[in-house]
TIKOLSE-650250 format. One record per residue: residue number from 1; x, y, z of N, C-alpha, C in turn. Coordinates in nm, 3 decimals. Layout:
N
k/n.xx/n.yy/n.zz/ca.xx/ca.yy/ca.zz/c.xx/c.yy/c.zz
NUM/X/Y/Z/X/Y/Z/X/Y/Z
...
This chain:
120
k/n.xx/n.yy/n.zz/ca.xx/ca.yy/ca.zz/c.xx/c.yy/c.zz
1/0.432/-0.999/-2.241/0.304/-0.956/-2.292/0.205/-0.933/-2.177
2/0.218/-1.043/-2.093/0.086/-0.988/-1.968/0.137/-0.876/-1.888
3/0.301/-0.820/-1.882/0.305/-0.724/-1.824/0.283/-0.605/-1.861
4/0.274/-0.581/-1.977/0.220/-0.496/-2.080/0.071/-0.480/-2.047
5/0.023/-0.575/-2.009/-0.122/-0.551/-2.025/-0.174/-0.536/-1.924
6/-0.094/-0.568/-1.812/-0.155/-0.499/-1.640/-0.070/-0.360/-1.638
7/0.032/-0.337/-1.661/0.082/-0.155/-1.736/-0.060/-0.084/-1.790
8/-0.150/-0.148/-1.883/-0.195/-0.065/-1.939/-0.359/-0.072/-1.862
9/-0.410/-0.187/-1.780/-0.531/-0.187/-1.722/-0.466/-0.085/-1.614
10/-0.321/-0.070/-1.570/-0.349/0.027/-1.430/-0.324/0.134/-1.441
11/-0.330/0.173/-1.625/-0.295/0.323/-1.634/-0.413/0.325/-1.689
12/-0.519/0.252/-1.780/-0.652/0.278/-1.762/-0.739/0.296/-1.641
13/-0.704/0.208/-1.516/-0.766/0.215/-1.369/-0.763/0.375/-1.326
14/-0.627/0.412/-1.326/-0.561/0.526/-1.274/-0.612/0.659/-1.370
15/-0.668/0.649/-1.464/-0.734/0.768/-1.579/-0.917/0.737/-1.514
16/-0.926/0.653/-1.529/-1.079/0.632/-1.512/-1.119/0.662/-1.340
17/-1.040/0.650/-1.235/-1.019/0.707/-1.094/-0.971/0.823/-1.065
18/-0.959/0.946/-1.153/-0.859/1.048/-1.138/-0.757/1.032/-1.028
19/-0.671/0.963/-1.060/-0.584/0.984/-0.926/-0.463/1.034/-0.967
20/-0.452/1.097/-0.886/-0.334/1.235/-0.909/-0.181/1.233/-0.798
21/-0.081/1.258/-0.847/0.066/1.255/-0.781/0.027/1.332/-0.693
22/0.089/1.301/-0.556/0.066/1.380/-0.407/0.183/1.449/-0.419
23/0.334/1.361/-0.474/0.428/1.422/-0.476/0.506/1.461/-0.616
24/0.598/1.559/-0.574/0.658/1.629/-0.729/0.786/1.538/-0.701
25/0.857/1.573/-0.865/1.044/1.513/-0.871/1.101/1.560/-0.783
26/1.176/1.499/-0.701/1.313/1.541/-0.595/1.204/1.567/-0.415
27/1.138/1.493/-0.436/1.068/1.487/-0.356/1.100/1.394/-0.222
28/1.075/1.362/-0.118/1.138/1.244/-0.018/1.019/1.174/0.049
29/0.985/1.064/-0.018/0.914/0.962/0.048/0.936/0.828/0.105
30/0.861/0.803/0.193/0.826/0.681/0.271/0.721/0.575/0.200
31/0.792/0.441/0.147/0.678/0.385/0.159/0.730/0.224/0.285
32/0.602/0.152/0.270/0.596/0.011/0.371/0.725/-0.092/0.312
33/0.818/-0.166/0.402/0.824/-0.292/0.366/0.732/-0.377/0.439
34/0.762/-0.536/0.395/0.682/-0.622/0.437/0.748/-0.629/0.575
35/0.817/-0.615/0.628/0.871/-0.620/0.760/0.999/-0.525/0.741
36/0.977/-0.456/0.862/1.101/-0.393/0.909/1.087/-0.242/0.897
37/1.171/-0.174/0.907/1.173/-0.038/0.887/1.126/0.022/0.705
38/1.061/0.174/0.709/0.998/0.156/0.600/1.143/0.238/0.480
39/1.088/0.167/0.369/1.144/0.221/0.254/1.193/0.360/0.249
40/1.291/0.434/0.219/1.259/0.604/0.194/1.390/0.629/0.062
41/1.309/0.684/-0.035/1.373/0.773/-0.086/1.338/0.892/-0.179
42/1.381/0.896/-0.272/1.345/1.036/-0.382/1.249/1.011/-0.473
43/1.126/1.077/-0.514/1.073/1.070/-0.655/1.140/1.105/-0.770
44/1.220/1.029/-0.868/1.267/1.082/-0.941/1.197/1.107/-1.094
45/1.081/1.022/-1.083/1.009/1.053/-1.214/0.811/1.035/-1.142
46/0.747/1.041/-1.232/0.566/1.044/-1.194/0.554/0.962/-1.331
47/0.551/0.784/-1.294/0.519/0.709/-1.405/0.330/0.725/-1.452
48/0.341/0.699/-1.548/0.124/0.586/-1.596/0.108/0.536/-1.478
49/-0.013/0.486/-1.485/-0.084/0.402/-1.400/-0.081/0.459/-1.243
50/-0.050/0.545/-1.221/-0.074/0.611/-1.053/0.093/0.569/-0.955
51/0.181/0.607/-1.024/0.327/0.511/-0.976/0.425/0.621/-0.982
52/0.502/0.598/-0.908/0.588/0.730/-0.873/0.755/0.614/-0.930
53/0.842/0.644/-0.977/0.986/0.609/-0.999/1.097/0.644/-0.873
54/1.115/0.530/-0.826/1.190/0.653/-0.675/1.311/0.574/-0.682
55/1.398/0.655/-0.615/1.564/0.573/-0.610/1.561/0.573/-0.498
56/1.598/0.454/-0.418/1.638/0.390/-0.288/1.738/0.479/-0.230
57/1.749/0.517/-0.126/1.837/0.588/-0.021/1.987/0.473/-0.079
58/1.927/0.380/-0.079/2.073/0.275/-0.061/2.110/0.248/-0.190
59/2.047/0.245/-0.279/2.098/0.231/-0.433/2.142/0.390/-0.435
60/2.101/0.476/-0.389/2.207/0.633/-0.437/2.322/0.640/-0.375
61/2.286/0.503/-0.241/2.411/0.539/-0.133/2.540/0.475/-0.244
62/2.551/0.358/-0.310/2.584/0.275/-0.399/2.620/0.295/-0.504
63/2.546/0.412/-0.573/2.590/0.483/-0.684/2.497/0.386/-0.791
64/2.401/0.333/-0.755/2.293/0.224/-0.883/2.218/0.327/-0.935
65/2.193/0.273/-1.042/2.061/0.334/-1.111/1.908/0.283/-1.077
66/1.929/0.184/-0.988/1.813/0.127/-0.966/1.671/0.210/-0.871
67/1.564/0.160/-0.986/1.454/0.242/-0.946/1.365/0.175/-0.919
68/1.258/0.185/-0.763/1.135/0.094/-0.782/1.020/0.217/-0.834
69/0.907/0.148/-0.829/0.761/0.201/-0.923/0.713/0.144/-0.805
70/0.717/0.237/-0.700/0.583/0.282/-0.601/0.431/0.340/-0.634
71/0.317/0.285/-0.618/0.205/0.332/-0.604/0.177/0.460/-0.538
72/0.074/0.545/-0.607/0.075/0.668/-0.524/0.062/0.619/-0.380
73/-0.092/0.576/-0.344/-0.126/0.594/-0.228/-0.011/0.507/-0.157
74/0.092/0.404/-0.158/0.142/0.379/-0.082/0.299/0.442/-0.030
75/0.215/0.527/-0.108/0.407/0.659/-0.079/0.335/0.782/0.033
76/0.435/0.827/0.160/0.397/0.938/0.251/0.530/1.024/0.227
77/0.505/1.118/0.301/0.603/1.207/0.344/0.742/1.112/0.429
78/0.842/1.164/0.396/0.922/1.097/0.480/0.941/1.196/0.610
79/0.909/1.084/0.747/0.847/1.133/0.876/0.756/1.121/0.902
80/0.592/1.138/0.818/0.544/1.152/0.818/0.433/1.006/0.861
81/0.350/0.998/1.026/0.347/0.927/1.100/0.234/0.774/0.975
82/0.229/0.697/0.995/0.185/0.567/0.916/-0.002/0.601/0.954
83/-0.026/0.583/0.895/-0.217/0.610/0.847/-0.270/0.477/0.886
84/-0.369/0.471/0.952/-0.416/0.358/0.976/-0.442/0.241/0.907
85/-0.470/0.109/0.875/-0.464/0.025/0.785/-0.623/0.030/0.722
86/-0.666/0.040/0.716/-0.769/0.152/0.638/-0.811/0.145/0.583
87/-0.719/0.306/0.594/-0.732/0.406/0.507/-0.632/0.365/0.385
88/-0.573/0.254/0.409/-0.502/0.199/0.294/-0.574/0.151/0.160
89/-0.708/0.114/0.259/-0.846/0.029/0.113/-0.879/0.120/0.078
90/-0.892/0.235/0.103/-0.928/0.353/0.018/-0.945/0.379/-0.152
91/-0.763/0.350/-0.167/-0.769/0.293/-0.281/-0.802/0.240/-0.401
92/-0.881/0.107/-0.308/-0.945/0.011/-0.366/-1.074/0.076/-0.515
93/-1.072/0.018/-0.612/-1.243/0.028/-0.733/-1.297/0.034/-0.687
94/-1.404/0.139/-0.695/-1.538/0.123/-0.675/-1.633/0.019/-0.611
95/-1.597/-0.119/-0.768/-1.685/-0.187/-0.777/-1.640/-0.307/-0.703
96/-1.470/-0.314/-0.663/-1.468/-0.343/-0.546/-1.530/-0.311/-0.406
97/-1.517/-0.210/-0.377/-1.591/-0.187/-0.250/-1.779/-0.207/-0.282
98/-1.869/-0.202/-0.392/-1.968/-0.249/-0.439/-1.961/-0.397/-0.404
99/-1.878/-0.459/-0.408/-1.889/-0.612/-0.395/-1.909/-0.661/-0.284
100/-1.746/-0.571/-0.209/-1.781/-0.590/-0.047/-1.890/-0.536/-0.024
101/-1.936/-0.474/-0.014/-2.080/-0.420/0.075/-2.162/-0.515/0.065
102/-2.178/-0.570/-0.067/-2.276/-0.644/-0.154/-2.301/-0.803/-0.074
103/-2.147/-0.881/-0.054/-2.154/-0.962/0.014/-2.171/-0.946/0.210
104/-2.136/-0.822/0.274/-2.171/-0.799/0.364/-2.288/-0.803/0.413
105/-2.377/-0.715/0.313/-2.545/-0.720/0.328/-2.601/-0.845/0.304
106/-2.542/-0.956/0.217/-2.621/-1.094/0.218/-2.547/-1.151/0.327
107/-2.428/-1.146/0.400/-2.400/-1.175/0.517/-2.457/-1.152/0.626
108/-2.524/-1.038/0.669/-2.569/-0.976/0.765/-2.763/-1.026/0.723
109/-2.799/-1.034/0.604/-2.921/-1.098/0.611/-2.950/-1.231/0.653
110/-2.831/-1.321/0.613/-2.816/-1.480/0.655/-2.833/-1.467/0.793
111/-2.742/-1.429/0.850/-2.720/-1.419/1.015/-2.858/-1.372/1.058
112/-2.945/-1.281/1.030/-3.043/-1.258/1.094/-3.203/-1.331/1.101
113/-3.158/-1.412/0.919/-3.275/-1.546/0.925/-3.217/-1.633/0.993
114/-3.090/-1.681/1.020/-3.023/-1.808/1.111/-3.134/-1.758/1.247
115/-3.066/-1.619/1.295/-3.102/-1.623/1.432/-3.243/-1.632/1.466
116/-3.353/-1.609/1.368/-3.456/-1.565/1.358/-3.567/-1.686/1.378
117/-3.467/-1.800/1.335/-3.524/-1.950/1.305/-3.524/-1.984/1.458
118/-3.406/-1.922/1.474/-3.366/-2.038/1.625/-3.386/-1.987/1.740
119/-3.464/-1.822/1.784/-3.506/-1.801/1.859/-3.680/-1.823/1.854
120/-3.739/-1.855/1.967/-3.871/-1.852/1.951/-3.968/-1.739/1.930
């Protein structure tokens, strides 16, 4: 049941952000592992929620049916050189990045009454 219901907040996220497939079916992408060389294989479907269906180079090598559900933005061109870490928050809600700013600016006000006290 809760996976059902983050399915459906990130295909509401993904409608309310227009975010749109970079890539079509039979397509060849790259995305990150947590270490090591990156992921690559085919788009085989354009799921809800901003997610691409791709079959592993090594599950086709294998003959599996197995498919992961990659995020748009974290799928590239395969070759195609790694984007700075970023441009990865890009991504990110709105009202996320509203928050950060939000706590930055009362960060950056603290620091300047701290210093303000303690210089003469």
């Amino acid at each position: 049941m809760l996976a059902e219901r983050l399915d459906a907040l990130q295909i509401r996220w993904a409608a309310d952000n227009e975010v749109h497939a970079r890539f079509r079916v039979g397509d060849r992408v790259a995305w990150p592992k947590v270490r090591g060389q990156d992921n690559i294989g085919t788009v085989m479907a354009i799921e809800p929620g901003g997610r691409y269906s791709v079959m592993h180079d090594s599950a086709a090598a294998s003959g599996s049916s197995m498919r992961f559900l990659v995020d748009f933005e974290a799928c590239r061109a395969e070759g195609e050189p790694v984007a700075s870490s970023l441009s990865s928050l890009k991504g990110l809600p709105r009202k996320v990045w509203a928050a950060i700013s939000a706590l930055l600016a009362l960060e950056a006000m603290d620091f300047t009454m701290r210093v303000g006290l303690l210089l003469p």
